[in-house]
Residue frames as qw, qx, qy, qz and C-alpha x, y, z in Angstrom:
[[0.214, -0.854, 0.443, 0.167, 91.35, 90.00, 113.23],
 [0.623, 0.555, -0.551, 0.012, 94.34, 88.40, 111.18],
 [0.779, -0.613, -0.002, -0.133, 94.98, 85.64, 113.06],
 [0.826, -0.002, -0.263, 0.499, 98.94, 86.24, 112.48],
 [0.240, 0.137, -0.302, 0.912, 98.55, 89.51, 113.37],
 [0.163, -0.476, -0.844, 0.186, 95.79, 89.66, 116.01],
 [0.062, -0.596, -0.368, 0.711, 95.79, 93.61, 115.87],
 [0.332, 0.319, -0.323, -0.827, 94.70, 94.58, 112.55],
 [0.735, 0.329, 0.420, -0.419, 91.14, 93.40, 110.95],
 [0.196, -0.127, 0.798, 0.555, 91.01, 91.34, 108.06],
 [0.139, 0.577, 0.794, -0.135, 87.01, 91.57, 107.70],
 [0.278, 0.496, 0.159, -0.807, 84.92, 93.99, 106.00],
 [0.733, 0.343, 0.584, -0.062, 82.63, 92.75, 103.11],
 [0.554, 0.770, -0.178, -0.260, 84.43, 94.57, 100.40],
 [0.048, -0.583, 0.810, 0.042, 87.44, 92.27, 101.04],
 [0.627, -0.078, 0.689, -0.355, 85.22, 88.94, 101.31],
 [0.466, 0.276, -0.587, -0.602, 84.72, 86.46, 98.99],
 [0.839, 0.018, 0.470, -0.276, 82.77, 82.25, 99.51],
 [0.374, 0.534, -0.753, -0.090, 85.63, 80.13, 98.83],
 [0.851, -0.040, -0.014, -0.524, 83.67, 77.17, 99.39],
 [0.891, 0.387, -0.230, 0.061, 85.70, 74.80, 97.52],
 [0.031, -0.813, 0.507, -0.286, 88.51, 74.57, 99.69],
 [0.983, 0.148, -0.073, 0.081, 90.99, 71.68, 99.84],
 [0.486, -0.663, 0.510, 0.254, 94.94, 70.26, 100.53],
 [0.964, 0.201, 0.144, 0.099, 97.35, 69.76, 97.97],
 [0.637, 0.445, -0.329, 0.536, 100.81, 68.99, 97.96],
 [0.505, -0.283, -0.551, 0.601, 101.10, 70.44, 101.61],
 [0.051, -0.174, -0.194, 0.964, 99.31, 73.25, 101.40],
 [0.203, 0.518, 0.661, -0.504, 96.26, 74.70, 101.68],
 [0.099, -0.125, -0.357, -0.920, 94.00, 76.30, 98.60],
 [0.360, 0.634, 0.597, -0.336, 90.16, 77.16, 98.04],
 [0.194, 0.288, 0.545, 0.763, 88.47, 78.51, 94.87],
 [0.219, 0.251, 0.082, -0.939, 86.00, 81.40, 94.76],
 [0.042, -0.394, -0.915, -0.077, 82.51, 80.12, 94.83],
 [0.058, 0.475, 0.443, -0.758, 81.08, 83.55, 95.60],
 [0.191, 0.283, 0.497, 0.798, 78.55, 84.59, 92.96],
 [0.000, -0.827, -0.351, 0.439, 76.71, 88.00, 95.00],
 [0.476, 0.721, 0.132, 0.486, 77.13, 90.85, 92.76],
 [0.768, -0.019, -0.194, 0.610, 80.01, 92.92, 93.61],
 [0.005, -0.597, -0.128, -0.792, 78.73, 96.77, 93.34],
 [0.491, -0.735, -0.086, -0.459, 76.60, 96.42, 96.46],
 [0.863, -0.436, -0.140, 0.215, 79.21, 95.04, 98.24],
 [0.117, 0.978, -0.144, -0.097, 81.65, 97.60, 96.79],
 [0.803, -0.240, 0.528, 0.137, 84.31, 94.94, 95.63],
 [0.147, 0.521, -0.734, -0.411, 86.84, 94.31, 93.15],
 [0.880, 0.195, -0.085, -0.425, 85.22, 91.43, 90.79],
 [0.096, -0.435, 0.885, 0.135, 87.52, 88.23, 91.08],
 [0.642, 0.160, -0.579, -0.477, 86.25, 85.24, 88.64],
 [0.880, -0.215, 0.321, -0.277, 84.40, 81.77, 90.58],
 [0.963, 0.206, -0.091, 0.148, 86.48, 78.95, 89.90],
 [0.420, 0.692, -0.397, 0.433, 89.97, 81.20, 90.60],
 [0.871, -0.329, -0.360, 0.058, 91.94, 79.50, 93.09],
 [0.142, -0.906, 0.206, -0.341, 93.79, 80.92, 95.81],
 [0.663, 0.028, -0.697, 0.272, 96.40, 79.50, 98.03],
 [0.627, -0.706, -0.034, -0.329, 95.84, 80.15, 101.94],
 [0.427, 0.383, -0.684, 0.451, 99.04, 80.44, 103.38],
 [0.618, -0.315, -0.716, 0.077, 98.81, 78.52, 106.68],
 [0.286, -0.302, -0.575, 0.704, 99.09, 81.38, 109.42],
 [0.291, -0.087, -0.111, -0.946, 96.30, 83.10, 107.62],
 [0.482, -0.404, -0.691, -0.356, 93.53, 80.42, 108.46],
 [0.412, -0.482, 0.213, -0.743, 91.48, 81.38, 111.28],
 [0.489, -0.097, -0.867, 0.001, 91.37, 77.81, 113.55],
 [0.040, -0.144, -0.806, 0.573, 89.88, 79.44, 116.55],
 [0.302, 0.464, 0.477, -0.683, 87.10, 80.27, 115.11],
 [0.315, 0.211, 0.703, 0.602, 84.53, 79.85, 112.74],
 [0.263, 0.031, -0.163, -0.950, 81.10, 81.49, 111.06],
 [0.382, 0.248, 0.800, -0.391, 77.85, 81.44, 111.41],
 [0.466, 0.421, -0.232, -0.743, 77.39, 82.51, 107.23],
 [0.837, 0.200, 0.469, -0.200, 77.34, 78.87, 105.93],
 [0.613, 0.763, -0.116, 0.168, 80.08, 79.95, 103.62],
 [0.766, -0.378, -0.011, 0.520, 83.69, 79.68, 103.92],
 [0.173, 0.963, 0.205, -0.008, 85.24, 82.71, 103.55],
 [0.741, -0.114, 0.088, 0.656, 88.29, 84.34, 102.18],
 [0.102, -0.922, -0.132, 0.349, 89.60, 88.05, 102.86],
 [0.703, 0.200, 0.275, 0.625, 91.58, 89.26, 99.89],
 [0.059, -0.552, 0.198, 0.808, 93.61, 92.49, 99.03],
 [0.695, 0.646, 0.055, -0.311, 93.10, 93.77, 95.79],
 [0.205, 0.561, -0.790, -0.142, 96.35, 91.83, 94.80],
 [0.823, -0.028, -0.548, -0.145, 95.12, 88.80, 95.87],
 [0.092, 0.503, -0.576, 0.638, 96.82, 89.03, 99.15],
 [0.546, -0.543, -0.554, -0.318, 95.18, 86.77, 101.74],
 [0.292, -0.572, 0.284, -0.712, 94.19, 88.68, 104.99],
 [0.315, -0.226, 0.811, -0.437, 92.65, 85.57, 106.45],
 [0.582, -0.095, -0.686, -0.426, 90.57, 82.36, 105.71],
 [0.550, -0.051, 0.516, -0.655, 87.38, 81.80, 108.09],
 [0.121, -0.010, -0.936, -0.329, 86.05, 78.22, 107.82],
 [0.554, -0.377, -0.393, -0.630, 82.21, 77.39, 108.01],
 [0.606, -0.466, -0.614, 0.198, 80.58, 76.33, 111.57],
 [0.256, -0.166, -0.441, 0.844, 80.73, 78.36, 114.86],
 [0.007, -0.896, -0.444, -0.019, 79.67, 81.37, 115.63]]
């Protein structure tokens, strides 16, 4: 769930990307797209590794994390972020 809005999902693997790289600067929050799975079987728009996103701070998920080994960012097809899930948890 979006963790500024707790009732609509931000998950589903065509929205997902492994934004690994993920880092503070200037007071805010970014990661880059580190995901290279091919995009067909995941039914996904293609968005280039290395393309950095910003992660606007009431979209990071802090109560919780994953158990993929991948940090993960949930993007519209505008780039829109739905929610950033950091690595650990479950």
């Amino acid at each position: 769930m979006q963790p500024d809005v707790p009732n609509l999902s931000c998950c589903g693997e065509a929205d997902a990307y492994y934004c690994d790289d993920y880092y503070a600067k200037d007071g805010k929050a970014y990661c880059k797209i580190t995901d290279d799975r091919e995009d067909e079987p995941l039914r996904r728009r293609h968005v280039e590794i290395g393309t950095e996103i910003e992660i606007p701070i009431n979209k990071i998920k802090w109560d919780r994390g994953n158990p993929t080994g991948h940090a993960i960012v949930f993007l519209s097809t505008t780039n829109y972020v739905w929610c950033f899930v950091q690595t650990g948890g479950v």
